[in-house]
PDB file of N, CA, C, O and CB in Angstrom:
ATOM      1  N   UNK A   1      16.657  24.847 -74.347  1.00  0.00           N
ATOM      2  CA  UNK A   1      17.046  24.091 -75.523  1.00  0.00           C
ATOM      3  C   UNK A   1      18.101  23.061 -75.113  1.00  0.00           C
ATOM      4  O   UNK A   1      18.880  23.405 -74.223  1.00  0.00           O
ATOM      5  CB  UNK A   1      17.581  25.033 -76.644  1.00  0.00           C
ATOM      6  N   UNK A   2      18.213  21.979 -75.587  1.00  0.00           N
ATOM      7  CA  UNK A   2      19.090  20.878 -74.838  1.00  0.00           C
ATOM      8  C   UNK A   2      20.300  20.700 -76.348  1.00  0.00           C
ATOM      9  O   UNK A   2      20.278  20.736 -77.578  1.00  0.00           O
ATOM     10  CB  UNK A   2      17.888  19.048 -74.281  1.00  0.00           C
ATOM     11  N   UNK A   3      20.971  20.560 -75.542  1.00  0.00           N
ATOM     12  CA  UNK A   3      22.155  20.594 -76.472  1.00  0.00           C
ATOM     13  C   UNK A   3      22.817  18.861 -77.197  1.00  0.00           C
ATOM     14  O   UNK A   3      23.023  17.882 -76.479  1.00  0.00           O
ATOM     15  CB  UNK A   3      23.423  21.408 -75.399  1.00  0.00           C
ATOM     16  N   UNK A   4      22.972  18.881 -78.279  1.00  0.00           N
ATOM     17  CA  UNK A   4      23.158  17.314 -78.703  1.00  0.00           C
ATOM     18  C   UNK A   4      24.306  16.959 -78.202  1.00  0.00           C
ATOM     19  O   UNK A   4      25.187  17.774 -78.474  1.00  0.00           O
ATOM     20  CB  UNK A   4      23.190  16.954 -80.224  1.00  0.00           C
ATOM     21  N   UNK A   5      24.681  15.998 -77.528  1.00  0.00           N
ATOM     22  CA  UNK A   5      26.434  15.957 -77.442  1.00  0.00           C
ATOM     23  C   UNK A   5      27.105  14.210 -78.067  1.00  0.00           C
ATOM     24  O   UNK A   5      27.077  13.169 -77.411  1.00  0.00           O
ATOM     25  CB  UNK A   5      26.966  16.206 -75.287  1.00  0.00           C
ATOM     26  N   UNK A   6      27.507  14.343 -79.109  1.00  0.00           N
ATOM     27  CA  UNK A   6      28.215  13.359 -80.018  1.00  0.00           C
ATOM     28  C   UNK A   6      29.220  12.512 -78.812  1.00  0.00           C
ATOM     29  O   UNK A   6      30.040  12.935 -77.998  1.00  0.00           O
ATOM     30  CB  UNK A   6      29.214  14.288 -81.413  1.00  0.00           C
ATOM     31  N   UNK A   7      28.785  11.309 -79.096  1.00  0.00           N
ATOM     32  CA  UNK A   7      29.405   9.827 -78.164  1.00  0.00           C
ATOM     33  C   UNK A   7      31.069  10.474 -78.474  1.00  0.00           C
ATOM     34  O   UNK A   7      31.814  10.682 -77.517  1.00  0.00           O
ATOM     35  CB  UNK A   7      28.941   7.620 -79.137  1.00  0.00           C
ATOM     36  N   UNK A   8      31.437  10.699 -79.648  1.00  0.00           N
ATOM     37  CA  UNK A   8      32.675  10.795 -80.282  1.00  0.00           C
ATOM     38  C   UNK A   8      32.784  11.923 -81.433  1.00  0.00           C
ATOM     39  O   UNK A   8      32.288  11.768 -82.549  1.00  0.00           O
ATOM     40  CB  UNK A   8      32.968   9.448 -80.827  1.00  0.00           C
ATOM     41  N   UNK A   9      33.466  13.036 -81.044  1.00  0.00           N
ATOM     42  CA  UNK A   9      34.140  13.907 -82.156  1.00  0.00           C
ATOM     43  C   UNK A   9      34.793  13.262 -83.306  1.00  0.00           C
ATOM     44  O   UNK A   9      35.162  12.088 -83.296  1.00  0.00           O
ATOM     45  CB  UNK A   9      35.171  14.722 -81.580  1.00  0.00           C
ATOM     46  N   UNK A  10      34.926  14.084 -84.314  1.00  0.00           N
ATOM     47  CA  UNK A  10      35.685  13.968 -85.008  1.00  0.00           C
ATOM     48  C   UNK A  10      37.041  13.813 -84.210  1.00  0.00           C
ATOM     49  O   UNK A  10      37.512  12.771 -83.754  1.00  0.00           O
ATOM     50  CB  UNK A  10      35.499  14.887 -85.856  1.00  0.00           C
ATOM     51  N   UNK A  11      37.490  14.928 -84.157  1.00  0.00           N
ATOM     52  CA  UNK A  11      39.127  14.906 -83.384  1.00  0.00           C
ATOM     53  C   UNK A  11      39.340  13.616 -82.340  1.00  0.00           C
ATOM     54  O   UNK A  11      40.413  13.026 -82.210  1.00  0.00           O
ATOM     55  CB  UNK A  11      39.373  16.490 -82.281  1.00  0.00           C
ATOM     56  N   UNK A  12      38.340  13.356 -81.758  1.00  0.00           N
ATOM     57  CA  UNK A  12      38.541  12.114 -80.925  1.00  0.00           C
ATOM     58  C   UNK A  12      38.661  10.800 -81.733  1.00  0.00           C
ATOM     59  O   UNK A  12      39.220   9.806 -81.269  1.00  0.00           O
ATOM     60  CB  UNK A  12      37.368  11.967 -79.948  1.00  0.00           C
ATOM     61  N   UNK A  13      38.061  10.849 -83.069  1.00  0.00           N
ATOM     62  CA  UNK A  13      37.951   9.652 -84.051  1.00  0.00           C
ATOM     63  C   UNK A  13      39.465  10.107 -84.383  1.00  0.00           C
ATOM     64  O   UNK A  13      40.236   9.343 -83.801  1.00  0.00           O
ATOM     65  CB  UNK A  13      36.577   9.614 -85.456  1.00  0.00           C
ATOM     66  N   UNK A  14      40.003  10.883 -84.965  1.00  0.00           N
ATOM     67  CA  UNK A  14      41.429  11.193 -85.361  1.00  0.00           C
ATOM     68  C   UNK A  14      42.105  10.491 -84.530  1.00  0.00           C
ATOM     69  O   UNK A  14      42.654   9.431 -84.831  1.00  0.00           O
ATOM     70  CB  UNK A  14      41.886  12.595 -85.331  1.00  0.00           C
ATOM     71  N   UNK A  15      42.133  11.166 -83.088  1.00  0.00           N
ATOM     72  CA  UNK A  15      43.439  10.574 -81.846  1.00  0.00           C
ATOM     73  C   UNK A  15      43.254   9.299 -82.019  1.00  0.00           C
ATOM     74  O   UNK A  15      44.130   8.782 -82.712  1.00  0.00           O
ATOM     75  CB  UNK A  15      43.299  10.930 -80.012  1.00  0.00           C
ATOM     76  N   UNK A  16      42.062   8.275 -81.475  1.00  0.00           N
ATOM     77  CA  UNK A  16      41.690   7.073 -81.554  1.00  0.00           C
ATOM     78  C   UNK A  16      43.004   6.268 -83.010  1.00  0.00           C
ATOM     79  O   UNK A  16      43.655   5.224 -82.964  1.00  0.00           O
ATOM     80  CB  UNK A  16      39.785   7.202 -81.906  1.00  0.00           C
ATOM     81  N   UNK A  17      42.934   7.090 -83.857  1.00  0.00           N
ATOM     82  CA  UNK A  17      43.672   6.547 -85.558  1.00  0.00           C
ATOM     83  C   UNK A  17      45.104   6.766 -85.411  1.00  0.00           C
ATOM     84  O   UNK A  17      46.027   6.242 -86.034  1.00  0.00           O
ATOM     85  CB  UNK A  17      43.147   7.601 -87.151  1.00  0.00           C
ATOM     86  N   UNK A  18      45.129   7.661 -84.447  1.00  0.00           N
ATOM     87  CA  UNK A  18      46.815   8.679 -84.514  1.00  0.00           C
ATOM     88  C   UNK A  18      46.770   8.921 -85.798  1.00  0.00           C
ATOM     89  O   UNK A  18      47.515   8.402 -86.630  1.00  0.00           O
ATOM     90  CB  UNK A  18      48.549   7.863 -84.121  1.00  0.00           C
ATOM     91  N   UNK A  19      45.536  10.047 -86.111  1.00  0.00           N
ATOM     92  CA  UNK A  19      45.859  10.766 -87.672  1.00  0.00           C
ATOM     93  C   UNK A  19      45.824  11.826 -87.573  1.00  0.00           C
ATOM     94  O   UNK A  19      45.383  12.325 -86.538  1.00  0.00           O
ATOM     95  CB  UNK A  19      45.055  10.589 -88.827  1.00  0.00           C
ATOM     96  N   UNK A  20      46.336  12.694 -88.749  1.00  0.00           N
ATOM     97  CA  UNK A  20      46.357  14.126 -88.587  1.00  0.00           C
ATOM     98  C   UNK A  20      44.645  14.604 -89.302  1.00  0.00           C
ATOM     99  O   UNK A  20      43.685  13.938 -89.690  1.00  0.00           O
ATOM    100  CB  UNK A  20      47.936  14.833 -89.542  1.00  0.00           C
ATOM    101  N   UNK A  21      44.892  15.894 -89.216  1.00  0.00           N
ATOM    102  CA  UNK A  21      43.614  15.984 -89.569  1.00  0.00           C
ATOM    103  C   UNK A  21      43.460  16.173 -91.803  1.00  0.00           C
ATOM    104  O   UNK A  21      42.494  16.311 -92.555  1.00  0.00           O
ATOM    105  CB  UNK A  21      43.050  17.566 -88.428  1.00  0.00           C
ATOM    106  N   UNK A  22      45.356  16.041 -92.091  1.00  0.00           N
ATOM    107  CA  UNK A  22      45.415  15.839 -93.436  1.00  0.00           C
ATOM    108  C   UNK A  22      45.161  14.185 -93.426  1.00  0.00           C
ATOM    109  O   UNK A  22      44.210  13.586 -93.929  1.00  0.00           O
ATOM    110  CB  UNK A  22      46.883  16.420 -94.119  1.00  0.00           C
ATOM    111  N   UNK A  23      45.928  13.813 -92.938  1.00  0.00           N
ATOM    112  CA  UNK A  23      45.708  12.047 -93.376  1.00  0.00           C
ATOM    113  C   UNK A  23      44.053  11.862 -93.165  1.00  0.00           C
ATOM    114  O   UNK A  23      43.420  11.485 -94.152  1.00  0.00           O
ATOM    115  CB  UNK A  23      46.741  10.696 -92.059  1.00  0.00           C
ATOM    116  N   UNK A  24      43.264  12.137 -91.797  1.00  0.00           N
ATOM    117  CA  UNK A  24      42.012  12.061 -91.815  1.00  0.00           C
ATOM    118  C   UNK A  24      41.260  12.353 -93.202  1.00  0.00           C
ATOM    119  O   UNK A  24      40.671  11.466 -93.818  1.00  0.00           O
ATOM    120  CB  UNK A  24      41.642  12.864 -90.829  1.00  0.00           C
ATOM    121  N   UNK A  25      41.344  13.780 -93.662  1.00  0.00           N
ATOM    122  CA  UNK A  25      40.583  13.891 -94.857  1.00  0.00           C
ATOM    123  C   UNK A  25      41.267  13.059 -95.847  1.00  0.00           C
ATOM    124  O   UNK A  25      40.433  12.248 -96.249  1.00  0.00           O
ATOM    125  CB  UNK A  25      40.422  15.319 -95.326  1.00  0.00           C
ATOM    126  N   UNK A  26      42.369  12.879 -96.421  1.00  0.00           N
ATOM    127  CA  UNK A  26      42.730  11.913 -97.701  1.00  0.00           C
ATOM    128  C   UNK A  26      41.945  10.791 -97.504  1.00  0.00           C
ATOM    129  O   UNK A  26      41.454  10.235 -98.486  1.00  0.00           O
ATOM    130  CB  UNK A  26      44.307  11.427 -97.859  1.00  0.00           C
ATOM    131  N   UNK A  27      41.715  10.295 -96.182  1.00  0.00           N
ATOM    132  CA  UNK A  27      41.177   8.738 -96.005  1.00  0.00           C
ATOM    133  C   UNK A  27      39.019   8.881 -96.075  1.00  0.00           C
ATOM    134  O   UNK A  27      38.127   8.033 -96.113  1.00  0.00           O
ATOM    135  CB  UNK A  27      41.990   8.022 -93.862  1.00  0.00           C
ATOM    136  N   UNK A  28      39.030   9.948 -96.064  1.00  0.00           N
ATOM    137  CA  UNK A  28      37.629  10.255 -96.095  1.00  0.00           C
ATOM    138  C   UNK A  28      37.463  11.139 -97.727  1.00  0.00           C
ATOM    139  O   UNK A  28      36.364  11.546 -98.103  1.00  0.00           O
ATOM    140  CB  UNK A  28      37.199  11.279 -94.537  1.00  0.00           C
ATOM    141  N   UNK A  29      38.376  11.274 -98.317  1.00  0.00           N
ATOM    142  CA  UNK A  29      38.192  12.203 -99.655  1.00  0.00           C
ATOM    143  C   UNK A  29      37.775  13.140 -99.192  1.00  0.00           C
ATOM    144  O   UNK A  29      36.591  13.337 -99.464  1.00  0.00           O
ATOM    145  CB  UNK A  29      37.331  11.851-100.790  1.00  0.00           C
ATOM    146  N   UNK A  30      38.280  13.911 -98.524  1.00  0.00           N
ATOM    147  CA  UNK A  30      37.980  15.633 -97.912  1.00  0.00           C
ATOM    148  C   UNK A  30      39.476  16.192 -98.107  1.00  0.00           C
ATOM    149  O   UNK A  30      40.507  15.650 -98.507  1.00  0.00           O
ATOM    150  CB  UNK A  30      37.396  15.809 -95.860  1.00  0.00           C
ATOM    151  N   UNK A  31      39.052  18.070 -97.468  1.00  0.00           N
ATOM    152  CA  UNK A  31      40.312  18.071 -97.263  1.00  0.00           C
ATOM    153  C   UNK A  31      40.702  18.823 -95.743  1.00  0.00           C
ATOM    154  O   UNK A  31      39.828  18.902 -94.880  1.00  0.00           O
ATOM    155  CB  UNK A  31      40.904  18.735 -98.521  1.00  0.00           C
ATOM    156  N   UNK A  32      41.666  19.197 -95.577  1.00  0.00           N
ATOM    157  CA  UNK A  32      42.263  19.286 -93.735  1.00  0.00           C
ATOM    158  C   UNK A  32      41.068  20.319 -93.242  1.00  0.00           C
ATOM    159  O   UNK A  32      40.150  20.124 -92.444  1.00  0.00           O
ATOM    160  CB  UNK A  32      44.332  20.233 -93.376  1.00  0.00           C
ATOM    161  N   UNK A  33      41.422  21.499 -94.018  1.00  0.00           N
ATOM    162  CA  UNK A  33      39.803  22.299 -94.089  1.00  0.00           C
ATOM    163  C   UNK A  33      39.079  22.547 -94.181  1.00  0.00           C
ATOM    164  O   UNK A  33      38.709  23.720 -94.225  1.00  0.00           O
ATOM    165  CB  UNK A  33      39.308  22.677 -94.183  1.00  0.00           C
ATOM    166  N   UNK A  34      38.171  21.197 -94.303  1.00  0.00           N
ATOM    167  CA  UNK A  34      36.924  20.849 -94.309  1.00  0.00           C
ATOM    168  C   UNK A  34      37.017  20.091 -92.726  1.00  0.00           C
ATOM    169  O   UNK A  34      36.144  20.234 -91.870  1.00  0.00           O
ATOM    170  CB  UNK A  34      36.489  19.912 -95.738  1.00  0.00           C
ATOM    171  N   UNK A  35      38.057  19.404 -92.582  1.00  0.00           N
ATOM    172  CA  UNK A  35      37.809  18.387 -91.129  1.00  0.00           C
ATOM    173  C   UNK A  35      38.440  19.714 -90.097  1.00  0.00           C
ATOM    174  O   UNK A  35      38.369  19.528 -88.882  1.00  0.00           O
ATOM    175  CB  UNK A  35      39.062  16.410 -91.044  1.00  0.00           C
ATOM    176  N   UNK A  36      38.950  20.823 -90.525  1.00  0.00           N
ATOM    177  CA  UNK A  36      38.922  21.938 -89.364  1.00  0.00           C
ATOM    178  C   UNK A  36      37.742  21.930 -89.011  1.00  0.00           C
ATOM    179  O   UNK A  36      37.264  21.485 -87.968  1.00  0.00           O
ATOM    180  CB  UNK A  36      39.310  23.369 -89.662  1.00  0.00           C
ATOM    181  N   UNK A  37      37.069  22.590 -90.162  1.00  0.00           N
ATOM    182  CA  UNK A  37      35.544  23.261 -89.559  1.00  0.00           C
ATOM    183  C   UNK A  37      34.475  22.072 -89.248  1.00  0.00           C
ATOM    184  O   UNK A  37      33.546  22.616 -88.651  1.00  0.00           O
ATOM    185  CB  UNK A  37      34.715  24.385 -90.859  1.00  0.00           C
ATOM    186  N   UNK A  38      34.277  21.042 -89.358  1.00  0.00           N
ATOM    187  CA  UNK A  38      33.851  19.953 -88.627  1.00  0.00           C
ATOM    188  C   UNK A  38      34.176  20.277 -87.283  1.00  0.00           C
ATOM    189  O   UNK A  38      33.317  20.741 -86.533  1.00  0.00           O
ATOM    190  CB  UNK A  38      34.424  18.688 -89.064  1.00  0.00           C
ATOM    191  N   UNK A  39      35.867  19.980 -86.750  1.00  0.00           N
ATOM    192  CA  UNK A  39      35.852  19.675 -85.436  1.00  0.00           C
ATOM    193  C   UNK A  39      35.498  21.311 -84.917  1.00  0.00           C
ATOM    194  O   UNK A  39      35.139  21.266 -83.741  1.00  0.00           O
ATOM    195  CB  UNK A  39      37.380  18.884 -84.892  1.00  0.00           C
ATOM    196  N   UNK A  40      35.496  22.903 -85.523  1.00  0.00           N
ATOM    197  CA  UNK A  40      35.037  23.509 -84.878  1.00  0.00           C
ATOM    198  C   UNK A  40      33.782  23.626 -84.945  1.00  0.00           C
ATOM    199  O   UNK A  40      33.303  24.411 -84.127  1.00  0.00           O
ATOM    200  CB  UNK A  40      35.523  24.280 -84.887  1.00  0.00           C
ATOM    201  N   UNK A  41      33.005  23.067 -85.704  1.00  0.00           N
ATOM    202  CA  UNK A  41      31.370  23.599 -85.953  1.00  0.00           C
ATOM    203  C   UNK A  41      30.633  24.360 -86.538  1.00  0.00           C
ATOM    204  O   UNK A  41      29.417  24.551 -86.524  1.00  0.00           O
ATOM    205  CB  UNK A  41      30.911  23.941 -85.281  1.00  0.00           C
ATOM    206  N   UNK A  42      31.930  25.023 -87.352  1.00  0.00           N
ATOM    207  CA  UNK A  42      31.612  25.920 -88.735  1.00  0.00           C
ATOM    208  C   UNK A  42      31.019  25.405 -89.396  1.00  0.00           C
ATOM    209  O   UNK A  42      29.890  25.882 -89.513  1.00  0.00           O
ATOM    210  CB  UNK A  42      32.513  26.352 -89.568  1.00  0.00           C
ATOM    211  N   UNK A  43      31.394  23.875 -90.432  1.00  0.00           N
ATOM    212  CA  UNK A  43      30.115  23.291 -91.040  1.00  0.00           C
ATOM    213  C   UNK A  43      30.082  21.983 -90.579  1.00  0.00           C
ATOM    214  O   UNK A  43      31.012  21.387 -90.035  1.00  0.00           O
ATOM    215  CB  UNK A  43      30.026  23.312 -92.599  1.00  0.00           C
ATOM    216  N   UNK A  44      28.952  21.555 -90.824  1.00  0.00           N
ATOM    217  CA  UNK A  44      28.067  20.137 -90.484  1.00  0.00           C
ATOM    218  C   UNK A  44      28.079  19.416 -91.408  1.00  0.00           C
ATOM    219  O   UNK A  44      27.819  19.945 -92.489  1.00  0.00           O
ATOM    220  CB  UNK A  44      26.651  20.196 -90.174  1.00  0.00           C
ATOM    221  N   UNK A  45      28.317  18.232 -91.400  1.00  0.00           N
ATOM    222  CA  UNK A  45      29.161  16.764 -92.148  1.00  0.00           C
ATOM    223  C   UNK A  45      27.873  16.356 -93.065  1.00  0.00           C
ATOM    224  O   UNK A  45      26.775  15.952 -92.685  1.00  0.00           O
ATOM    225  CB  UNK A  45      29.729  15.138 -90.775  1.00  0.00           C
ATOM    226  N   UNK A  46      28.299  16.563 -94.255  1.00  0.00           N
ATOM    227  CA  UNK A  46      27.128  16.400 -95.254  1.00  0.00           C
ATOM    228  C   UNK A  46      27.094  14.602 -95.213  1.00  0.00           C
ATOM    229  O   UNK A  46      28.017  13.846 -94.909  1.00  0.00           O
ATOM    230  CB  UNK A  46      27.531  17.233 -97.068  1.00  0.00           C
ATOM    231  N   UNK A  47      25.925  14.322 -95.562  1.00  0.00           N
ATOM    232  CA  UNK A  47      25.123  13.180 -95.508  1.00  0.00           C
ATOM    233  C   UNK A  47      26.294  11.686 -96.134  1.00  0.00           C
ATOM    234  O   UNK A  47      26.433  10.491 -95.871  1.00  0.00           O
ATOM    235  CB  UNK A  47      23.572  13.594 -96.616  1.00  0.00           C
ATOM    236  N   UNK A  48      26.920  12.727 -97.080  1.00  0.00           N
ATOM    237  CA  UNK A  48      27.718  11.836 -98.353  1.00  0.00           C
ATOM    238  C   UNK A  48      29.048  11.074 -97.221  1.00  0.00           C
ATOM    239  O   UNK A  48      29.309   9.968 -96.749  1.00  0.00           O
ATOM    240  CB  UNK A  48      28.605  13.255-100.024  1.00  0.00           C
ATOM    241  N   UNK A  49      29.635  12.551 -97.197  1.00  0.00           N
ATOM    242  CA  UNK A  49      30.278  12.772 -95.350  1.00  0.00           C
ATOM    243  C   UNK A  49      30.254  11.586 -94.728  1.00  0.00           C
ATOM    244  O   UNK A  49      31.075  10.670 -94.774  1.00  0.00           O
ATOM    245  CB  UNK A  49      29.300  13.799 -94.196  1.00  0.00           C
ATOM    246  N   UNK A  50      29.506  11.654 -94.294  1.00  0.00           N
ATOM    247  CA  UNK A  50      28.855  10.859 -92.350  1.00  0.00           C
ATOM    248  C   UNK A  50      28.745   9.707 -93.337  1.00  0.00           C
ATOM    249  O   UNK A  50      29.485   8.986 -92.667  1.00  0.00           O
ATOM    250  CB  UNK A  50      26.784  11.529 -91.098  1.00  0.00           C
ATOM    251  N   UNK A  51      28.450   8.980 -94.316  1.00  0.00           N
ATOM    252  CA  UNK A  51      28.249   7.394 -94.827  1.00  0.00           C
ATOM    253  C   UNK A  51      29.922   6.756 -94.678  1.00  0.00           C
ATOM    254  O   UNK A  51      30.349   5.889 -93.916  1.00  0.00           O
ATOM    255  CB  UNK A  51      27.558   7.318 -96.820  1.00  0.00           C
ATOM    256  N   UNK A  52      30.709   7.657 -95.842  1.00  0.00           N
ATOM    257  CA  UNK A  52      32.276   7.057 -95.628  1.00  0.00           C
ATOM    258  C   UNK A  52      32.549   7.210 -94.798  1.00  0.00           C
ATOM    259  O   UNK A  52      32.896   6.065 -94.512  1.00  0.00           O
ATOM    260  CB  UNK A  52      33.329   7.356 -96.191  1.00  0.00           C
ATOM    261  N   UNK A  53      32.854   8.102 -93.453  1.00  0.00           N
ATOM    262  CA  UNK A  53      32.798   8.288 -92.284  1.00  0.00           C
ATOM    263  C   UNK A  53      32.664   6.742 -91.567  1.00  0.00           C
ATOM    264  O   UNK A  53      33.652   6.030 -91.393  1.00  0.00           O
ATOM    265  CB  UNK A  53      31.707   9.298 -92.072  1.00  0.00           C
ATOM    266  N   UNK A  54      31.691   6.460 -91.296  1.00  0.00           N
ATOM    267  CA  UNK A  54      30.792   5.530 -90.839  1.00  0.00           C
ATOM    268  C   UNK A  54      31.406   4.431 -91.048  1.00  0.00           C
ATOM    269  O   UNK A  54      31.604   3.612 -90.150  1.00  0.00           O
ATOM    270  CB  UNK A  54      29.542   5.542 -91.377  1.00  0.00           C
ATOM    271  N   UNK A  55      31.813   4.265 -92.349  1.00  0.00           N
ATOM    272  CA  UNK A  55      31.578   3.156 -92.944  1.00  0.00           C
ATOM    273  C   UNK A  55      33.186   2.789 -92.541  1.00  0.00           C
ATOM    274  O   UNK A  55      33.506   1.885 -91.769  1.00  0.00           O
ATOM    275  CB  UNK A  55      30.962   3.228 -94.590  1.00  0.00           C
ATOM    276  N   UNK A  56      33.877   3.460 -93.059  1.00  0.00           N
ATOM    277  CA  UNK A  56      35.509   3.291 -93.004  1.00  0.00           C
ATOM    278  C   UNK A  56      35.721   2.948 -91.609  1.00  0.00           C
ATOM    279  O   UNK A  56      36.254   1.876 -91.319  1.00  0.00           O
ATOM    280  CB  UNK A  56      36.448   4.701 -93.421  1.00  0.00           C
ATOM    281  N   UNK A  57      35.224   4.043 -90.436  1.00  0.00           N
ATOM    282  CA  UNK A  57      35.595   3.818 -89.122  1.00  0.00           C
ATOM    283  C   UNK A  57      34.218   3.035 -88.392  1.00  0.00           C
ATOM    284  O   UNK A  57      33.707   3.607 -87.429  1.00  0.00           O
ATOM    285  CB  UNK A  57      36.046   5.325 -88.421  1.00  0.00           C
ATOM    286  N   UNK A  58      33.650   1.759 -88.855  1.00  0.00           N
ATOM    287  CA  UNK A  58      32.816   1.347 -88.360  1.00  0.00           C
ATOM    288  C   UNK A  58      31.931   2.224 -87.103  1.00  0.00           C
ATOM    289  O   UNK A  58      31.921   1.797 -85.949  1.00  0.00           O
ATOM    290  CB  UNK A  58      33.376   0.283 -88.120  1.00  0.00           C
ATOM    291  N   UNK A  59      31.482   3.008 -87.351  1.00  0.00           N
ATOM    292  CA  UNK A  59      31.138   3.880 -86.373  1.00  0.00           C
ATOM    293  C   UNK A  59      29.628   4.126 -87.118  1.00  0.00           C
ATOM    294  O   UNK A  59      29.511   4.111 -88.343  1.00  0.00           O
ATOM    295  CB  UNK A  59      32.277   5.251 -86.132  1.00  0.00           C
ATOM    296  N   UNK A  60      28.260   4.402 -85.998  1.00  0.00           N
ATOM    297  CA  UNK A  60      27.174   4.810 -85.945  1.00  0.00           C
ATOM    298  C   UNK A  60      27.096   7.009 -86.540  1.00  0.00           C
ATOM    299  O   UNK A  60      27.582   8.059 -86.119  1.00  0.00           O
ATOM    300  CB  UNK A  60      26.809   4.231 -84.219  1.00  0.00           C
ATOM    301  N   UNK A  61      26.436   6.695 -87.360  1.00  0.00           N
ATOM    302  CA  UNK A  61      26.070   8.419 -87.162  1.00  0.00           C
ATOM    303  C   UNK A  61      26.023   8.730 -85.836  1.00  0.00           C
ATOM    304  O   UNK A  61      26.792   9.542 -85.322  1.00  0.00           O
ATOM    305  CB  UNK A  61      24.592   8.954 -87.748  1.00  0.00           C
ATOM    306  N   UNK A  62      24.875   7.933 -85.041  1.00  0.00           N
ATOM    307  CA  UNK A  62      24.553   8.338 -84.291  1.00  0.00           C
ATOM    308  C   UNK A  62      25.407   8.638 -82.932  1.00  0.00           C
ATOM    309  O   UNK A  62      25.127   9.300 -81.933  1.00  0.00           O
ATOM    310  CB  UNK A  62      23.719   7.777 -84.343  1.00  0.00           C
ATOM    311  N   UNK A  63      26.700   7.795 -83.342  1.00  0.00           N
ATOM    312  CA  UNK A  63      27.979   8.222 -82.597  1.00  0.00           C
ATOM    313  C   UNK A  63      28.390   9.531 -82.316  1.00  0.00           C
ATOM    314  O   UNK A  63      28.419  10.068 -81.209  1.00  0.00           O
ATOM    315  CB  UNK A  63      28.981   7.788 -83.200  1.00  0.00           C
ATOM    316  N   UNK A  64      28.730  10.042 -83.487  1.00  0.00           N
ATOM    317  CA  UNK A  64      29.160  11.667 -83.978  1.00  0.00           C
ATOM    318  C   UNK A  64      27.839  12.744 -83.925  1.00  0.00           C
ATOM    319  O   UNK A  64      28.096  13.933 -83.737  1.00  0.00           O
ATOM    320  CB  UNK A  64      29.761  11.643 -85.806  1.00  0.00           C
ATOM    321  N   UNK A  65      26.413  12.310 -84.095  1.00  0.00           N
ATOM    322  CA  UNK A  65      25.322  13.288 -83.575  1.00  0.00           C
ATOM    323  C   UNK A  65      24.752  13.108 -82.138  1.00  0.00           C
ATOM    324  O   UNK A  65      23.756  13.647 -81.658  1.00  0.00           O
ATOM    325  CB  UNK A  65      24.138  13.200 -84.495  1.00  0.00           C
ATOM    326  N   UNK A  66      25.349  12.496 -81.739  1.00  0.00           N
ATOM    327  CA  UNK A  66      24.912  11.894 -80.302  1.00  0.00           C
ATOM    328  C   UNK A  66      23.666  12.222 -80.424  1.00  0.00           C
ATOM    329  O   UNK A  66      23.224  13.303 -80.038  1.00  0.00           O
ATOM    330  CB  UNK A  66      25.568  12.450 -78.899  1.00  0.00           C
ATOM    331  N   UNK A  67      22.916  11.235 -81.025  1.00  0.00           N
ATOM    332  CA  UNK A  67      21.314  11.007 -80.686  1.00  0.00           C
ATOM    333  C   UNK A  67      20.995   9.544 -80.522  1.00  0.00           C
ATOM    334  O   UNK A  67      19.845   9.187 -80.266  1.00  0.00           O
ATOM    335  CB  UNK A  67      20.309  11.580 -81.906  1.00  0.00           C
TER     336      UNK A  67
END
């Protein structure tokens, strides 16, 4: 099974900002514990997610799913 590996984490999009992972979610309308379990892999960045995501940090989905 081949494993996906994302151009860029979350946490790496954070450092890149010098944000915490509270300022991260206020700026995405989440909250710190939701962008925990992102950067551990507990849950997967709903669709709604990954658009403001994207959009705010000019960044590709396909950045963060590395496909």
């Amino acid at each position: 099974m081949t494993k996906i590996v994302p151009k860029i984490t979350i946490k790496e999009l954070r450092a890149r900002h010098n944000m915490t992972q509270e300022e991260f979610a206020k700026s995405v309308g989440t909250t710190a514990q939701t962008v925990s379990a992102w950067e551990k892999n507990v849950l997967s960045i709903s669709p709604k997610n990954m658009v403001i995501i994207c959009n705010k940090y000019h960044i590709q989905s396909s950045d963060l799913y590395g496909i």
